[in-house]
C-alpha positions in Angstrom: 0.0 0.0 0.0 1.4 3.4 -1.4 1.5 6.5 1.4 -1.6 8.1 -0.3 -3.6 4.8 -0.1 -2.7 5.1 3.7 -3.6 8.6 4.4 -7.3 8.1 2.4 -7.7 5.4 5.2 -6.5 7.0 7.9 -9.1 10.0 6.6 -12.0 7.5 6.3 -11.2 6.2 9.7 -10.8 9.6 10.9 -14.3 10.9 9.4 -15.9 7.6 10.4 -14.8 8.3 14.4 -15.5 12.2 14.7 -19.3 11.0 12.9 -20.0 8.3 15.7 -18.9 10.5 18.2 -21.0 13.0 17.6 -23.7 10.7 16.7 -23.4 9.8 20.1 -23.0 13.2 21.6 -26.2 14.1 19.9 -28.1 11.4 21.3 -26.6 11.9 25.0 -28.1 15.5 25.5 -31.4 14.9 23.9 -31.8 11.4 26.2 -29.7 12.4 28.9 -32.5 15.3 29.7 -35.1 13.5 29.3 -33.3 11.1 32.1 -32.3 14.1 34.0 -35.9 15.4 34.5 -37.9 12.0 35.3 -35.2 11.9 37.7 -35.5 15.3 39.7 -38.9 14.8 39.6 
C-alpha cells in the first residue's frame, strides 16, 4: 500500500470516528435530559 492509499484510510477512519462521536454526543443531551428530569422529579 502506497503512502496516499494510507492517508485516504487514515481520513476515512478519521471521518468515520469524529461521525460516531457526535452521533453519540447528539443522542446523550437529547436522552440524557429527558433522564435528568424524570429523575429530579
Amino acid at each position: 500500500m502506497d503512502l496516499g492509499a494510507y492517508f485516504v484510510s487514515l481520513q476515512y477512519v478519521l471521518m468515520g470516528s469524529i461521525f460516531i462521536a457526535l452521533t453519540l454526543i447528539f443522542l446523550y443531551m437529547y436522552y440524557g435530559k429527558d433522564e435528568e428530569e424524570q429523575a429530579s422529579e
